[in-house]
C-alpha positions as CSV (number, residue, x, y, z in Angstrom):
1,X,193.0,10.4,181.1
2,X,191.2,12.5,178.8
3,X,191.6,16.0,178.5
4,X,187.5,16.6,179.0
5,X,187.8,14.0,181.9
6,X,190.5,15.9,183.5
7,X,189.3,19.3,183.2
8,X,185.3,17.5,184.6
9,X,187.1,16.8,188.0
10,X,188.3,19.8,188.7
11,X,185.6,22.0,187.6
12,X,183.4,19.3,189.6
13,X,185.5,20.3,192.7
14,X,184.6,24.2,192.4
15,X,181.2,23.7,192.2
16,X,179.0,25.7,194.7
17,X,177.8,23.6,197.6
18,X,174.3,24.7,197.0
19,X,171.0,23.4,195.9
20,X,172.8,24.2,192.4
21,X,176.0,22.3,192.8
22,X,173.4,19.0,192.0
23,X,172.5,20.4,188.7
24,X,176.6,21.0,188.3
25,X,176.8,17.3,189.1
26,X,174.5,16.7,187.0
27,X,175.5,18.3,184.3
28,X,179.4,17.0,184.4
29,X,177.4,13.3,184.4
30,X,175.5,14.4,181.2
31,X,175.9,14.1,177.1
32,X,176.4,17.9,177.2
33,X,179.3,18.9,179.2
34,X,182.1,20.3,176.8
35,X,185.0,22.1,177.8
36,X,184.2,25.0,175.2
37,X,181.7,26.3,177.3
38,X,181.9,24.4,180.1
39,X,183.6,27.1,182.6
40,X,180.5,29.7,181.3
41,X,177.9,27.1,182.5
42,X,180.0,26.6,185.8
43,X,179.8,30.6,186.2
44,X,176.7,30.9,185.5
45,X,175.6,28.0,187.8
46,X,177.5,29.5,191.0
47,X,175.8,33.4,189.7
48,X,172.5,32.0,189.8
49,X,173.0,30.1,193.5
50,X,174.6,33.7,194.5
51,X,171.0,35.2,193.3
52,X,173.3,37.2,190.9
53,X,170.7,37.0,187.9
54,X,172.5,38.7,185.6
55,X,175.5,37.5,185.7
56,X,173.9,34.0,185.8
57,X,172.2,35.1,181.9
58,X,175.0,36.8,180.7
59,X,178.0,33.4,181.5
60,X,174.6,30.9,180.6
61,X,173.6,32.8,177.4
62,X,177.2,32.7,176.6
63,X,177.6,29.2,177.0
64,X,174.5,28.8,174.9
65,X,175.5,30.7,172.1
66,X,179.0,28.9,171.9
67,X,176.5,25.7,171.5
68,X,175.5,24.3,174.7
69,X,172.0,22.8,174.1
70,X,171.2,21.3,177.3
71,X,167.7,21.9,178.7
72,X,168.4,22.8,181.5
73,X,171.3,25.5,181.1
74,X,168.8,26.5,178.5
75,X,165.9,26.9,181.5
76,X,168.5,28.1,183.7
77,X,169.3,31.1,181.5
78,X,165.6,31.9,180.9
79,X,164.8,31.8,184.4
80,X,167.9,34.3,185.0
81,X,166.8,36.8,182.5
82,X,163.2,36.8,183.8
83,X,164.7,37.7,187.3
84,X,166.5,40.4,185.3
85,X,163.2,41.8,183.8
86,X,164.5,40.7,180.6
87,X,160.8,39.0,179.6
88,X,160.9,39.1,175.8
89,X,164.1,37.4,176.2
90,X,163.3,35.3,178.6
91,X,160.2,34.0,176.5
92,X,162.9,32.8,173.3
93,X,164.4,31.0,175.8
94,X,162.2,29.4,177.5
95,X,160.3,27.9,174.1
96,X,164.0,26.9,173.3
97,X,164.2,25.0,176.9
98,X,161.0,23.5,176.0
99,X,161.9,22.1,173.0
100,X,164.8,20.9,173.9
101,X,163.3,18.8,177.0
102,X,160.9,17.3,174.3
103,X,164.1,15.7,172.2
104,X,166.2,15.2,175.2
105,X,165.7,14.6,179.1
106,X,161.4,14.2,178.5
107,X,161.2,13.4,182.3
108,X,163.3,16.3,183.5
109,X,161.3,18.2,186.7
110,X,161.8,21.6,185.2
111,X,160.3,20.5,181.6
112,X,156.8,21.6,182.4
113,X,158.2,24.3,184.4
114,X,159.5,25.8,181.1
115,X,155.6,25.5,179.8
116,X,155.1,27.2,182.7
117,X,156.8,30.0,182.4
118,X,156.0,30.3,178.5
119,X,152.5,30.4,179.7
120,X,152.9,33.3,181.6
121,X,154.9,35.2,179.2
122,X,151.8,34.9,177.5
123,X,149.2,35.6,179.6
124,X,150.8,38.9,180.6
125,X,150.4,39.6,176.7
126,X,146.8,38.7,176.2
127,X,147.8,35.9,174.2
128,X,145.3,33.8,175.2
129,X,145.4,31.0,172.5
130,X,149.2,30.3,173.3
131,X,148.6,30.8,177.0
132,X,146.1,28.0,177.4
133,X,148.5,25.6,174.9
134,X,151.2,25.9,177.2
135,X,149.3,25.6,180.3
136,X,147.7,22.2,178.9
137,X,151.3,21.3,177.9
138,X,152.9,21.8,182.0
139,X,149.7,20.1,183.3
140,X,150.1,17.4,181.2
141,X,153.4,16.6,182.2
142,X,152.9,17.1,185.8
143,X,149.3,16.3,186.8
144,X,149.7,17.8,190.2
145,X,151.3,20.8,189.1
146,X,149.0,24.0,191.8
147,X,150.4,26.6,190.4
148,X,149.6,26.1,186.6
149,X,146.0,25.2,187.8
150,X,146.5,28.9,189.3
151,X,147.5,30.3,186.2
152,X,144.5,28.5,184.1
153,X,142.2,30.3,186.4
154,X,143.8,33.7,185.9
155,X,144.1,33.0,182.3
156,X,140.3,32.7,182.2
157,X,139.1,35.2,185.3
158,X,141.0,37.7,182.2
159,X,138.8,36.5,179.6
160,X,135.4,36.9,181.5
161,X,134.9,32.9,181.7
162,X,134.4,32.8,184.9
163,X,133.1,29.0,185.3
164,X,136.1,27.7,183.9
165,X,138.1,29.9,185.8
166,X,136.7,28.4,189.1
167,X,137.3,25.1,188.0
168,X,141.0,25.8,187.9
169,X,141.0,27.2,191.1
170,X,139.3,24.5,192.3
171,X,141.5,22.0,190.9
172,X,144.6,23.9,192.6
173,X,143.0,24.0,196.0
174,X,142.7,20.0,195.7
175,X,146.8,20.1,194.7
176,X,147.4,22.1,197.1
177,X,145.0,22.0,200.2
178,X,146.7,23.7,202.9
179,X,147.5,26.8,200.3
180,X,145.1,30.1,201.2
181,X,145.8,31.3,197.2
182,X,143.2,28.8,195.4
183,X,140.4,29.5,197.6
184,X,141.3,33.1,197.9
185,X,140.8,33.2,193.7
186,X,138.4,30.9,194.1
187,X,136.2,33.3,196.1
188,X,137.0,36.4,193.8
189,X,136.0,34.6,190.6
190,X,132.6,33.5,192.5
191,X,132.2,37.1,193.1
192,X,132.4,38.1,189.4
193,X,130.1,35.5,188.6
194,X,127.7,36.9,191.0
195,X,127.7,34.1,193.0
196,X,127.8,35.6,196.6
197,X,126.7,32.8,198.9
198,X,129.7,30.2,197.2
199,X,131.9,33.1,197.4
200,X,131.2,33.1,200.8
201,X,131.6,29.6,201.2
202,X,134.8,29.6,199.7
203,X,136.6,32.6,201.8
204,X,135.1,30.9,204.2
205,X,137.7,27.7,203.7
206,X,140.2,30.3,203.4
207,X,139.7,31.5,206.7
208,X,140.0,28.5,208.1
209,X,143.5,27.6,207.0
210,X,144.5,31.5,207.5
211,X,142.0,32.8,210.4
212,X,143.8,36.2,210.7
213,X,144.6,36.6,207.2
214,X,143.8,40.5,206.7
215,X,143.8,39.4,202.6
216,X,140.9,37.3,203.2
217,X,139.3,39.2,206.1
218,X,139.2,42.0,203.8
219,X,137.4,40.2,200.6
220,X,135.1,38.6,203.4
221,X,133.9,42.2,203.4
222,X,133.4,43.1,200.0
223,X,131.4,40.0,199.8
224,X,129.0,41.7,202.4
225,X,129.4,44.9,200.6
226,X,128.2,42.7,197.5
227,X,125.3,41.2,199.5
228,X,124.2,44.6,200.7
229,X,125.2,43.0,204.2
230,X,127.1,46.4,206.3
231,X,127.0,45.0,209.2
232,X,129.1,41.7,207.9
233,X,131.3,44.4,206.4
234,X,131.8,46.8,209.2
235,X,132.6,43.5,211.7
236,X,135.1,42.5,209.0
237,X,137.2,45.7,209.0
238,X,137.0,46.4,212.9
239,X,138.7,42.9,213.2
240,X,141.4,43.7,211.4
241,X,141.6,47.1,212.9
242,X,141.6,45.1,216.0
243,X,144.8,43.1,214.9
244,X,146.2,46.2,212.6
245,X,145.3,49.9,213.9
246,X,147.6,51.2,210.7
247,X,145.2,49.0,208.4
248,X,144.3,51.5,205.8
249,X,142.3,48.9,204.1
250,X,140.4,49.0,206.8
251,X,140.0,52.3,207.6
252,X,138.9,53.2,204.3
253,X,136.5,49.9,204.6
254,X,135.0,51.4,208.2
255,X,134.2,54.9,206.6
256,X,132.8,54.0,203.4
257,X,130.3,51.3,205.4
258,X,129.8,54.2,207.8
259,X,128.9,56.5,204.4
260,X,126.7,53.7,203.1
261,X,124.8,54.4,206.6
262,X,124.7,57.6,206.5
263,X,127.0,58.0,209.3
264,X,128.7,60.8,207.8
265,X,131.1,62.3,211.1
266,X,132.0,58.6,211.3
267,X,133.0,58.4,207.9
268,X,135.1,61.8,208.0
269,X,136.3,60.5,211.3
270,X,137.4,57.6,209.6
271,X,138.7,59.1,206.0
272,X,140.7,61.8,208.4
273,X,142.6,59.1,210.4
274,X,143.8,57.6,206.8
275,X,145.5,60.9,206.2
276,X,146.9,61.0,209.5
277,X,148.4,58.0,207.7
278,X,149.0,58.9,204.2
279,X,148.5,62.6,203.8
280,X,147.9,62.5,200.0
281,X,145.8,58.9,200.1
282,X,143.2,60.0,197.1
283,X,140.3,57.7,198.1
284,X,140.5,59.0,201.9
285,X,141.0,62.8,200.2
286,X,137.7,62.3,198.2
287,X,136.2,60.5,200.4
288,X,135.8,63.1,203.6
289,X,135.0,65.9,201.2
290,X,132.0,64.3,200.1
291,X,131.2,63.4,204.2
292,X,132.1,67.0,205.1
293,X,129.2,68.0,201.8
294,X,127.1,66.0,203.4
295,X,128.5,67.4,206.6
296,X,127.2,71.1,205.1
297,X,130.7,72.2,206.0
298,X,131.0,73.1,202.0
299,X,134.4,74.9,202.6
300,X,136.1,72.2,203.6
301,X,134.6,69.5,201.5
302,X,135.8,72.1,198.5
303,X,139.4,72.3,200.0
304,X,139.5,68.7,200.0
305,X,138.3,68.0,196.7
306,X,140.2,70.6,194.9
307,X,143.4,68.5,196.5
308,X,142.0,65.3,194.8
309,X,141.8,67.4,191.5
310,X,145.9,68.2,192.6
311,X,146.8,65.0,193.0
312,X,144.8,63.3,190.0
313,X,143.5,66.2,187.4
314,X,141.6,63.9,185.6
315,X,139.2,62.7,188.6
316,X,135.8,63.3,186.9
317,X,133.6,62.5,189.9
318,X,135.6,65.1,192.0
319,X,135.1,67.9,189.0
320,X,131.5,66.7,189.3
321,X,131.0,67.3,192.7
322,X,132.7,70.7,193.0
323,X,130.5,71.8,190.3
324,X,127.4,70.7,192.6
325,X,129.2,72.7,195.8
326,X,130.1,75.5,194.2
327,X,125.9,75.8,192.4
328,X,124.7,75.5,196.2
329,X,126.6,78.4,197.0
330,X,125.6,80.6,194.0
331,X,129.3,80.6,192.9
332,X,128.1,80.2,188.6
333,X,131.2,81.2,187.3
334,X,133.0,78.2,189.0
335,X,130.4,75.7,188.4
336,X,130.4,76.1,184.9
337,X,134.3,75.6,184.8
338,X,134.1,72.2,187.2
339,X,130.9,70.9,184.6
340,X,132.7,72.3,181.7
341,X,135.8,69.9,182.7
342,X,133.3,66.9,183.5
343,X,132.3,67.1,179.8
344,X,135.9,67.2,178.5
345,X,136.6,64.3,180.3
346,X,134.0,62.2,179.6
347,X,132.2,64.0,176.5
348,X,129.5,60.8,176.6
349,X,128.3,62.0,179.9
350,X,125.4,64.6,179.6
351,X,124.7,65.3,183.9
352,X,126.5,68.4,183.7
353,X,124.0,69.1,180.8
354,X,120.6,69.6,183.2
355,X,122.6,71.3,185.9
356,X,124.1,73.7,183.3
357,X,121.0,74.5,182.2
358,X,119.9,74.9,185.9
359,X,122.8,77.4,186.5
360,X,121.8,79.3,183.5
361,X,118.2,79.9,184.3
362,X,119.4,81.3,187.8
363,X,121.8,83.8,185.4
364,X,118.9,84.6,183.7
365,X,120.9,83.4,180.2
366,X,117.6,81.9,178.9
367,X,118.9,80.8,175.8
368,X,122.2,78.9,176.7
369,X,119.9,77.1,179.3
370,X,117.9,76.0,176.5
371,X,120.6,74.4,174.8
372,X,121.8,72.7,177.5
373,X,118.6,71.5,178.8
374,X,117.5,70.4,174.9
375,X,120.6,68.6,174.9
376,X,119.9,67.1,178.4
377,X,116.3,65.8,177.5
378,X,118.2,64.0,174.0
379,X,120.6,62.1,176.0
380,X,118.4,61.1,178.9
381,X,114.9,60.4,177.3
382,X,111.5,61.8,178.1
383,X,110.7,58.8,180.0
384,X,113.9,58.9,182.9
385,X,114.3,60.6,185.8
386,X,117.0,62.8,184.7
387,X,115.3,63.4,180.9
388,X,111.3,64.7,182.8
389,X,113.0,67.3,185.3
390,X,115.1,68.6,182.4
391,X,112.1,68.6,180.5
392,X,110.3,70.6,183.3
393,X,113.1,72.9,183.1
394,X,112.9,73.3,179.6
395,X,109.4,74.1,179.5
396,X,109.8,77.0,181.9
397,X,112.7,78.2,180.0
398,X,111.0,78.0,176.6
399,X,107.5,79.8,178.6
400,X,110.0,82.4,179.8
401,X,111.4,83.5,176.3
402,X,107.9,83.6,175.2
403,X,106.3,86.2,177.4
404,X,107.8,86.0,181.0
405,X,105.3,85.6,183.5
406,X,105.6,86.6,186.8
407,X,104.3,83.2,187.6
408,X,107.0,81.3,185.7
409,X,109.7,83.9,187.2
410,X,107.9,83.2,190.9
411,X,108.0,79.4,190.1
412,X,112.2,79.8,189.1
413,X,112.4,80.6,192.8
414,X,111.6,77.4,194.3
415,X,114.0,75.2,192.8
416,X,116.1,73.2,194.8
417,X,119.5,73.4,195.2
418,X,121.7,71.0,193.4
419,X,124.1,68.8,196.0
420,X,126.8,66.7,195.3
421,X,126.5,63.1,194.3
422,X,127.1,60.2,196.2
């Protein structure tokens, strides 16, 4: 016998007995087997059906690089190195696999798998052009293939083209019927696209095939948030309450419908029982100091929302809002640092601009209150809501530098305290 011959039965006879040790077959029956890398492909072949990624890239790359060119030992090691979080790498590879499944082995069942793969190499880069190439490559090969349908969809939710997105997803769900996933994407795209009542539709499938899937359940309710329908929303969360007490999805759902009602010891009830949950959970944080604001308990809600500014610095709307608390209770010198932050952090938005000026006409500092209020009426316009009260203010302020009258001073008196936004 031949020296390759004999060493292919007994490397034949170590081969895993695993899903893998058909590909080992396979491979000893194939054009590709040589003993110079032979016992690295073997390695890497019982590594990968041990889960041992990398070991399975380092023996398969090795094998490779001694000149092993068979697609699937190519694929193998790509797929290995992705496992390893070795993406760059993994991407070479795989566009190697590909190529070499398109001179030898066309009809192999991992070929449009490497497309696959390539594909989402790709999309996770932005590159949408290559992306879509290799997508049309993998369905081309295998008509049926869910999963790049999937991928299609995602490809084009990222690019705003929502309509071709859904007919992806649509095109996966026939694939793949019984799988929640298509109609689950289906239903978000729909959502972006502002379609609410074939979003609807469309969870509604999902449901069907998943009834107490607290995934769907819980875009069934921002659907209803969508359609201004609370009631839809707040049934939607209870039921998975119901099936899930430690749901903090849906605690956080049941107190923001409960804000949107104006249910506010609900909604603290309901942001406090998160935190009984997750003590430093940000949304529930933020969300019962603006209940306890609404609340009028304005130490607390100021407690809570300088922990939000602990645990995320950079939380504009929480700056915002402390600003407001700490103007209702005549605390300037604190206001002006929480507005002063606001317009660090976002130097486009001029709110803190009219309140400011507000704060600056109670400190009888006419002339900064001017500037702020000038600046105010710029950004806003003389025909919005913000830009015609801090025009009103500025009128008073500019009456006040003039000559002071004890009218104008009497008429500073009555304005109303600035809250917190929602």
């Amino acid at each position: 016998m031949r020296l390759a011959a004999i060493a292919a039965i007994l490397l034949a006879a170590l081969a895993p007995a695993s899903a893998v040790a058909s590909e080992w077959d396979d491979y000893l029956a194939g054009k590709f087997q040589n003993f110079v890398w032979d016992d690295e492909v073997r390695t890497g072949y019982e590594a990968y059906a041990a889960q041992d990624y990398e070991a399975a890239a380092e023996a398969l790359t090795t094998a490779i690089d001694k000149g092993c060119k068979d697609p699937v030992v190519v694929f193998r090691a790509a797929y290995a190195l992705r496992a390893t979080g070795q993406t760059d790498k993994a991407a070479g590879y795989f566009t190697a696999a590909a190529a070499q499944f398109g001179k030898a082995r066309t009809d192999h069942h991992y070929r449009p798998e490497a497309h696959y793969y390539l594909a989402e190499f790709y999309v996770q880069h932005a590159k949408h052009d290559e992306a879509e190439w290799e997508l049309e490559q993998a369905i081309e090969l295998r008509k049926n293939f869910a999963e790049a349908y999937l991928l299609y969809g995602d490809l084009f939710t990222a690019q705003g083209k929502y309509a071709f997105a859904a007919e992806k997803y649509r095109r996966a769900h026939e694939v793949d019927p019984k799988s929640t996933k298509p109609l689950y994407n289906l239903a978000v795209t729909l959502v972006h696209a502002g379609k609410l009542d074939d979003a609807r539709a469309a969870i509604g499938e999902a449901r069907k095939l998943e009834p107490e899937n607290d995934k769907v359940g819980l875009l069934a309710a921002t659907i209803a948030l969508a359609a201004k329908d609370l009631d839809g929303a707040h049934a939607e969360y209870a039921a998975i309450y119901v099936r899930n007490a430690g749901s903090i999805d849906a605690l956080l759902g049941l107190g923001y419908v409960a804000w949107r009602r104006g249910e506010f010891d609900e909604a603290a009830t309901q942001y406090a029982a998160v935190l009984e949950l997750e003590p430093d959970h940000i949304e529930a944080v933020y969300g019962l100091g603006l209940a306890e604001a609404k609340l009028a308990k304005t130490d607390e809600a100021i407690g809570h929302l300088l922990r939000v500014i602990e645990i995320q610095p950079n939380n504009k709307n929480a700056h915002y809002n402390l600003g407001s608390l700490y103007q209702n209770k005549g605390d300037f010198d604190k206001a002006i640092e929480q507005y002063g932050e606001v317009m660090k952090l976002d130097p486009n938005d001029r709110t803190p601009n009219y309140n400011l000026g507000v704060i600056f006409i109670r400190m009888r500092r006419y002339a900064e209150a001017q500037t702020y209020l000038e600046e105010a009426v710029e950004a806003f316009g003389a025909d919005t809501q913000w830009g015609r009260a801090a025009q009103q203010m500025l009128d008073l302020v500019i009456q006040i530098r003039q000559d002071r009258p004890v009218e104008v001073e009497k008429e500073l008196e009555k304005l109303d305290k600035g809250g917190p936004a929602d």
